[in-house]
N, C-alpha and C positions, 0 to 999 in steps of 0.2 A: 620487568614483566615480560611476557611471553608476545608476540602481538605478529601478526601475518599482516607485511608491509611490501610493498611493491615500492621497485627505485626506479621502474622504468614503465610507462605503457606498452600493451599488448597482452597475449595469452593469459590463461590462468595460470601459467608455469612463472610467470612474474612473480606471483603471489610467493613468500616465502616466510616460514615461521621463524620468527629469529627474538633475541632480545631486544627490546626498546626500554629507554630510561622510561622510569614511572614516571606519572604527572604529577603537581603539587598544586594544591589548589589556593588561588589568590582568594583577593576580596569575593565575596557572595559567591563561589564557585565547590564543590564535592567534588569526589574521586569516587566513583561507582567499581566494586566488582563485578563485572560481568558475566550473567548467566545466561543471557540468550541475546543475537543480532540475526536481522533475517537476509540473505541474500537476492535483492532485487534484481531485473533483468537491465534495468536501467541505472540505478543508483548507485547499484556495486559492478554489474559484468559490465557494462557502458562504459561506466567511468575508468575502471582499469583498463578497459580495448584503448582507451583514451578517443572514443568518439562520441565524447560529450564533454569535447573543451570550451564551449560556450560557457558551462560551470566553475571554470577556470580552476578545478583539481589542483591537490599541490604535490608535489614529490621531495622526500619522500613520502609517501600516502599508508594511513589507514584507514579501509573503509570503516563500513558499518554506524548507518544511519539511524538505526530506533534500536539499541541499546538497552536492555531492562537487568534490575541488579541489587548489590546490596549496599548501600551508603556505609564507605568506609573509612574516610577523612572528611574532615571540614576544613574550608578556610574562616577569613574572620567575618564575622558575621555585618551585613550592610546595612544600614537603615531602609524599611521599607520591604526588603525582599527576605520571605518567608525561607528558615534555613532546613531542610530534611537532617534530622537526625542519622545520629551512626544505628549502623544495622535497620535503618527505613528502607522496605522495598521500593522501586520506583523505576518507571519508564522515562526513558526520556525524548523531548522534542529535538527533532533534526535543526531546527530553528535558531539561529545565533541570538543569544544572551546579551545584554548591554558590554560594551566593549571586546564582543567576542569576531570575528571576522567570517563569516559565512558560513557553510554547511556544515553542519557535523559529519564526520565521513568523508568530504570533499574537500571543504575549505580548512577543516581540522582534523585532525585522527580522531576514528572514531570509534566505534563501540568493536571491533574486531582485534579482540585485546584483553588480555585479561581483570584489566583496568582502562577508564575512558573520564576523563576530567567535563565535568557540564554543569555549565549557571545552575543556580538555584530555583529562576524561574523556570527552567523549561525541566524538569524533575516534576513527574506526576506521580501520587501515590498507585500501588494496585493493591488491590483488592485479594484478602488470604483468599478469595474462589477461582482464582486464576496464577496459573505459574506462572513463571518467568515466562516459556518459551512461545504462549500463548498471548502474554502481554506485549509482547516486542509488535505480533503482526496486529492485536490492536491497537497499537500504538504508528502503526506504520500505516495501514489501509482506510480504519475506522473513520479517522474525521474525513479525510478525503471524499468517504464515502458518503460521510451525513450532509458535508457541504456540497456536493455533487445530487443528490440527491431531493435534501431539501431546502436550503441556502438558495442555490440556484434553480434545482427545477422544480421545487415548489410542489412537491410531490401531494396527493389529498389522499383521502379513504375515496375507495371505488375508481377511482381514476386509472387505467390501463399502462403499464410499464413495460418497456421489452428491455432483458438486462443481458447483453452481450458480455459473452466470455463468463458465464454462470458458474463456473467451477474457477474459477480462479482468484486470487487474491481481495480486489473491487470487486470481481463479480460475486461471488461468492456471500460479501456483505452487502455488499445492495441487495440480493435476495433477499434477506434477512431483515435489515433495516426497513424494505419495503413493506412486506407484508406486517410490522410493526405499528403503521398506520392505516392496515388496511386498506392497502392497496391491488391488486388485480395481476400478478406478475405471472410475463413470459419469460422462463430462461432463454436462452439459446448458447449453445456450444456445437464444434464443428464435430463431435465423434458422439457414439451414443451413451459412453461411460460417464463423459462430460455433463452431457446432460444428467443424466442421471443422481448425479452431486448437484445437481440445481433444483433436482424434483425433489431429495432426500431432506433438502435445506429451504424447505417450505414453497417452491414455484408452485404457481397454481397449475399451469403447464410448461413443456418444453419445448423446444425444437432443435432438432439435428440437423443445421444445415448443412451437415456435409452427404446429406440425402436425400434434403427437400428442401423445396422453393423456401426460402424465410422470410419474404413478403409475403405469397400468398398461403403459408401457414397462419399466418398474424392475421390478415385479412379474413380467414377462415375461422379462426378462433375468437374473434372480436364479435362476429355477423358484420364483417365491412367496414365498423368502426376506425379502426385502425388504434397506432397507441399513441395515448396522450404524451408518454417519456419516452425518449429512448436513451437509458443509462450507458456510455461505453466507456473502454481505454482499452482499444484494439485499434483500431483506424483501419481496417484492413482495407487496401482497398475492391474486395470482392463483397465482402460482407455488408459495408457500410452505406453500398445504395441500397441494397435491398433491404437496410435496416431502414434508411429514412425514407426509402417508399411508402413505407408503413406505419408512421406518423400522419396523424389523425388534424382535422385543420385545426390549425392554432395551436399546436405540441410543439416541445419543444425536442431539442436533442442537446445533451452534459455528456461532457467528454472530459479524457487526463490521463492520457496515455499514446503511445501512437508507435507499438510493439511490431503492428502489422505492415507497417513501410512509410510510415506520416502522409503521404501524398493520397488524397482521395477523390474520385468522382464525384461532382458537385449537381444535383439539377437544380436549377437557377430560377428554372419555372414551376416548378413544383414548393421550391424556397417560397417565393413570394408567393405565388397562386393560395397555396394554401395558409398564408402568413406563421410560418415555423419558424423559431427561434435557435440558434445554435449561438451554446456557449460551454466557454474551455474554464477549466482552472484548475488547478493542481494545490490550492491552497485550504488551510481550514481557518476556523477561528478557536478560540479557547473555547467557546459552547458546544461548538462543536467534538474537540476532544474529550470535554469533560462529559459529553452525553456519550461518545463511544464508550468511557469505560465504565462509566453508570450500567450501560446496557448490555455490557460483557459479565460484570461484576454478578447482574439480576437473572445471567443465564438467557439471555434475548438474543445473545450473539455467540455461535461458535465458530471457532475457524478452523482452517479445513492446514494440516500440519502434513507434507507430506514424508519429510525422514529431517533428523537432528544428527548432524557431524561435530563432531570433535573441532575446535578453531584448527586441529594442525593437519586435517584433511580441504581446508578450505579450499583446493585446486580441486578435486574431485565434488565438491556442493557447487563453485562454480561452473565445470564441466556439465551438471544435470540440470543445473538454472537453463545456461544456455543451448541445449540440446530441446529445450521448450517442451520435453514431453512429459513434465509431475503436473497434475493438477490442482494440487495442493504448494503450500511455502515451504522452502528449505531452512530449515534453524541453524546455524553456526552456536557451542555453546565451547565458551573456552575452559570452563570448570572440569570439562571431561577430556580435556588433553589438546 
């Protein structure tokens, strides 16, 4: 198979399209053809810069974390674990499989390949109202989103949300997902185009902070209230007090990301003054995944695609990942060269 493998960390010029032996799949495991992986700022440009060896990457590496495709081997089938069919569409979880060794993409090659070997549990069906390319970033964003959301923050109808980074991958679907249960949402994004994809994708309002105060927008648009959420995975640290200034007493603030330098201002009396809550996770559960793609499938969720590369321009999708100026997700699709 064809497969963009990196033998060394550093640049995207690491990345090189070359052969790799095909995979073969053991007990309860497929071989997906791949038609769509999405390129993360963290999961893929991170891990090849190689500063994200806390994940403990392997070399030689193929990324490509949420993988979607078409079941084209099976191994033998296992008791207990449900097998996808040859020719069954299907997304797959990043999540290691019984006897599988850590991340797909990191700890295993992964979907950045014309072919990508994954358990049979972590193979989700999609839905014929969603393509591939479309399924990858629900399959990457979506639960995160639902367990960020509502898992942890416990989101209600009418309750006020400020969803940081509103054009972008989580932000983008937390817009979405919120107003879902009738909720009350403020995007915010730093430029006004940003915004803009957060007003299109149902915000109730916006804010541009890169032109106005974003506490006292929010405090302005509440009557004072302030917001009961505040949804991020930016961390910046310019944005992020004046996003938890504007937490409401007793709100909370979910996080799962930290793009904008991880290190943040904290006010400590404002934390407890107003008894707020601040929690991190990065994880979903299966209810949660299988409600993302219930809710992609019913047309409740669109995601925002900003250009699809061929796997053998993958140096040039990482080049625009890390340049941080798409608003929307980069698709890697190997089927087109």
């Amino acid at each position: 198979m064809k497969a963009a493998v990196f033998h060394e960390f550093g640049p995207p010029e690491v990345l090189k399209y070359e052969d790799a032996p095909d995979p073969v799949p053991g007990p309860g495991q497929v071989v997906i053809k791949v038609h769509a992986a999405t390129v993360n700022r963290t999961l893929d440009c991170a891990v090849r810069a190689g500063t994200q060896m806390q994940r403990n990457p392997i070399l030689p590496g193929i990324l490509g974390v949420d993988p979607s495709g078409e079941v084209v081997a099976q191994g033998e089938p296992v008791e207990g674990v449900h097998m996808p069919k040859i020719g069954d569409r299907v997304s797959v979880l990043s999540r290691p499989g019984p006897g599988e060794d850590g991340m797909l993409g990191v700890r295993r090659w992964g979907g950045d390949a014309e072919l990508v070997l994954a358990h049979a549990n972590a193979c989700l069906p999609i839905s014929d109202n969603l393509n591939y390319h479309q399924a990858s970033v629900v399959i990457r964003h979506c639960p995160t989103a639902f367990h960020l959301m509502f898992t942890m923050g416990e989101l209600k109808k009418d309750q006020w949300v400020l969803v940081m980074g509103c054009s972008g991958g989580l932000g983008s679907i937390g817009v979405q997902i919120a107003k879902m249960v009738g909720a009350k949402v403020i995007g915010a994004a730093g430029a006004a185009d940003r915004a803009q994809i957060g007003l299109d994708l149902g915000a109730d309002y916006v804010v541009n902070y890169g032109e106005k105060d974003l506490t006292e927008e929010v405090m302005a648009i509440t009557d004072g209230h302030g917001v009961d959420l505040v949804y991020d995975n930016i961390s910046n640290p310019k944005t992020w007090p004046k996003a938890f200034d504007a937490i409401a007493h007793g709100g909370k603030l979910v996080t799962a990301g930290a793009h904008g330098g991880r290190i943040v201002p904290l006010d400590c009396f404002k934390l407890y003054d107003s008894k707020i809550t601040i929690l991190g996770s990065a994880g979903s559960t299966r209810e949660n995944v299988e409600d993302s793609l219930k809710a992609a499938a019913e047309g409740k969720i669109k995601v925002v695609i900003e250009k699809v590369f061929p796997l053998s321009e993958i140096v040039e999708a990482h080049k625009l990942v890390e340049g941080g100026a798409v608003p929307g997700k980069v698709i890697l699709d190997p089927t087109l060269g």
